[in-house]
C-alpha positions, 0 to 999 in steps of 0.5 A, a space after each residue: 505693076 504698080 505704077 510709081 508717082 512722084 511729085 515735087 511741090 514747095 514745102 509751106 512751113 511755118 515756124 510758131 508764127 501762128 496764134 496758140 489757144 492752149 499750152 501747158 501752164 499755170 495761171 495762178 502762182 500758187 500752182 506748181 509743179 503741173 505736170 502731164 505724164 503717160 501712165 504716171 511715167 516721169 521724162 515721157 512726152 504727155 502722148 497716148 495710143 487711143 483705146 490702148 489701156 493707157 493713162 494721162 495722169 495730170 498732177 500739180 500742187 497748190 502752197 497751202 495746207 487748205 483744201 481747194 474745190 478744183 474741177 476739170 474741164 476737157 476740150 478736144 484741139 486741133 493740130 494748132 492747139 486751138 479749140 475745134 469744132 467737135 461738141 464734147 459728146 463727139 470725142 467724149 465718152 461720158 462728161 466733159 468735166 468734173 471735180 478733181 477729188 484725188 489729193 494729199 497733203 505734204 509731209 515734214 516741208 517747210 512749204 506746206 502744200 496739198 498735191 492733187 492728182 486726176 488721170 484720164 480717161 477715169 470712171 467719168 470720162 473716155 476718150 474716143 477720138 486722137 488729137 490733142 486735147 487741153 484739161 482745164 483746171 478752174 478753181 469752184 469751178 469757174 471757167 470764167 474767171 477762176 482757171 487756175 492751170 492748163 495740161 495738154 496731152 495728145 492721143 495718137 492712132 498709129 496709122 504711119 511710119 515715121 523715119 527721122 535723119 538728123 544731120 550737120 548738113 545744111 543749106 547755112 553752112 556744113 558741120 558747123 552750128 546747124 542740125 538739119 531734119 529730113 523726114 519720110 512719112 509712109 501712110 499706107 494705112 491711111 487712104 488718103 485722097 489728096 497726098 499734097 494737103 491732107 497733113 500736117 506734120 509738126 517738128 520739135 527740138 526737145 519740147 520747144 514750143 518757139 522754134 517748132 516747124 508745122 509742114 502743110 506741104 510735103 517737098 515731094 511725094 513718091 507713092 505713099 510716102 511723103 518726104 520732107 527735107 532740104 528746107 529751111 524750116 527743117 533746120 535748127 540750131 544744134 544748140 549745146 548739152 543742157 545745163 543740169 542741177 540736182 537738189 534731191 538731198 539737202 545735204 549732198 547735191 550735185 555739180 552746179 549747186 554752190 550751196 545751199 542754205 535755210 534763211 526765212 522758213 524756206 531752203 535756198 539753192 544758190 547756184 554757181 555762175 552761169 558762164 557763156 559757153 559759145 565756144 566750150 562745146 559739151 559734146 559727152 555730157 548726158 541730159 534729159 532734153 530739158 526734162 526734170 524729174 521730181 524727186 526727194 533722195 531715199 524716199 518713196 513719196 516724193 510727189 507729198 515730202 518733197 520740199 519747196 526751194 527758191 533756186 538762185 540762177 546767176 548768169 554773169 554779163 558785163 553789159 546785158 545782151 544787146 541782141 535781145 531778151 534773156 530766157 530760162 528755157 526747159 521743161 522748169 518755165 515749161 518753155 514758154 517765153 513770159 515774165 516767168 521766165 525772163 532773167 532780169 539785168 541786176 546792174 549792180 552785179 553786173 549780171 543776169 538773175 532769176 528765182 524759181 520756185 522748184 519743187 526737189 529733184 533734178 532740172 535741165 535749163 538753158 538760156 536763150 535770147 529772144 531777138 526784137 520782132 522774133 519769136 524764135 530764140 537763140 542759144 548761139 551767145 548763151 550755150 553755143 551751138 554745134 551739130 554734133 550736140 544731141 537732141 531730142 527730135 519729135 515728128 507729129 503727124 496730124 491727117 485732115 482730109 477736105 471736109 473733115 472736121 478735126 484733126 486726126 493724130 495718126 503718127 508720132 516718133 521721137 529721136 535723140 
């Protein structure tokens, strides 16, 4: 009979309090609308299964009708997303970079502009090893001083199972403005040596990059399976439904657009005013966990003949926040918390403004408010926050025994 071990430890967590080489974002603001998609597949999480057939596609526009010489350079990472120390030829099969020479030019915009396109692996290059990996985007090809953008994607090699419950059950308080995550990880297939430090298990809320939690620690260990739960790193606020807009028409468009209008060569969504929502829960709504899809009503080709609008985000305020700074967070500022993303306090107006720049179809956003000294951002004054709000959870689970020299990724589930 086999014999059944269970050990109890501390979970060591951290909460984005670590130093990040590579996220996904432009550096250059002509550069829009950089997206990672698996096999082309809009609203799907930038992963693929190694030796699989399948395909990361990396897409973005340049505003210009001019085309540019833009070469890639792939760069393998480890479960923090910082360069590893594999050289290229350890998880490459071919070149570690090459010209990106898939393009198009738009068609019948007001914003000219040039869409390119580069899929991996490709004829050049494969990938032969999981984890993360970082494109980067150099204009002529220089490294140094030209990269113009950075696509992440990561390639996982399933050897776990992954169970996720998520619940209003919390040490903070019951059914209240909290979600609480417990997690199993079953690695069987794995072999590990040492149960107890040979992973580290990432969790997301819907693509947020200031609030995800890496476990180095498993709060105990029964055989093979690894639990996590009853930490505070594993809660989150419930936060509220995504706000959403849908400007794919010109001419018909959705709720939360007041109108829009053609004003200097360009289209301009003004939006309606933002109001606080802390106490008006927005528990049926439907959303996309902050995605956006592109998109150009009764068209084929939206990635060429979409167009460009200055979208206008109104958030009415007597007095700005006093707790903090206010961001637009979503997959549209692609969560990063900038001056891409900050809304500005327009005194006069007596309320918070920003204009993005988006390319047409529909959007998810929400506003958050990031506290001096804290990396993680609230929604409780912004959006409001309840359990019962439906989220999108994503388990990462990276394995590294003693003296390996990257991080395997060997499991990744989601759940909403």
């Amino acid at each position: 009979m086999r014999r059944l071990l269970v050990v109890l430890c501390v979970v060591l967590a951290v909460k984005n309090v670590f130093s990040v080489q590579y996220r996904t974002q432009i550096f250059d603001e002509n550069i829009r609308t950089l997206q990672v998609l698996p096999n082309n597949e809009q609203l799907k999480l930038p992963f693929i299964e190694l030796n699989s057939g399948d395909e990361i596609d990396v897409l973005f526009d340049e505003l210009t009708y001019e085309v540019s010489n833009f070469y890639y350079k792939i760069v393998h990472c480890d479960a923090y997303w910082n360069e590893s120390d594999l050289a290229s030829m350890e998880y490459l099969d071919g070149f570690d970079g090459g010209l990106i020479d898939t393009y198009d030019y738009s068609v019948n915009t007001t914003v000219n502009y040039i869409h390119y396109k580069v899929t991996f692996p490709n004829d050049d290059v494969g990938l032969k090893l999981s984890g993360n990996y970082a494109v980067q985007i150099a204009r002529d090809g220089d490294f140094e001083h030209g990269i113009v953008a950075t696509a992440c994607f990561s390639v996982v090699e399933p050897m776990v199972d992954i169970n996720i419950e998520v619940d209003g059950k919390t040490m903070k308080e019951l059914n209240g403005r909290y979600q609480s995550v417990a997690l199993d990880v079953t690695v069987d297939g794995v072999g590990a040596r040492d149960m107890m430090q040979d992973f580290i298990v990432v969790v997301r809320q819907n693509g947020r990059l200031d609030n995800e939690s890496y476990l180095t620690r498993p709060t105990y260990v029964n055989g093979n399976k690894l639990s996590y739960e009853n930490k505070d790193e594993l809660i989150f606020e419930g936060g509220n439904q995504y706000r959403s807009i849908d400007f794919s028409s010109r001419y018909t468009y959705g709720a939360g657009i007041d109108h829009i209008e053609f004003d200097q060569d360009m289209y301009h969504v003004v939006l309606e005013a933002d109001a606080s929502r802390a106490s008006n829960q927005e528990a049926y709504a439907m959303d996309a966990h902050g995605g956006y899809v592109i998109n150009l009503q009764k068209n084929d080709y939206s990635d060429t003949e979409a167009d460009y609008m200055w979208v206008h985000f109104y958030y009415p305020a007597e007095t700005p926040y006093l707790e903090g700074r206010m961001y637009i967070l979503g997959d549209l500022t692609y969560n990063l918390v900038n001056s891409d993303s900050e809304m500005i306090y327009d005194l006069s107006e007596r309320c918070y403004v920003r204009s993005l720049l988006l390319k047409q179809g529909g959007y998810n956003y929400v506003y958050a408010l990031k506290a001096k000294n804290r990396d993680e951002l609230s929604v409780m004054q912004t959006e409001g926050s309840f359990w019962q709000s439906r989220n999108r959870y994503d388990v990462i689970v990276y394995y590294r025994p003693f003296g390996a020299r990257y991080d395997r990724l060997v499991g990744m589930r989601s759940v909403e």
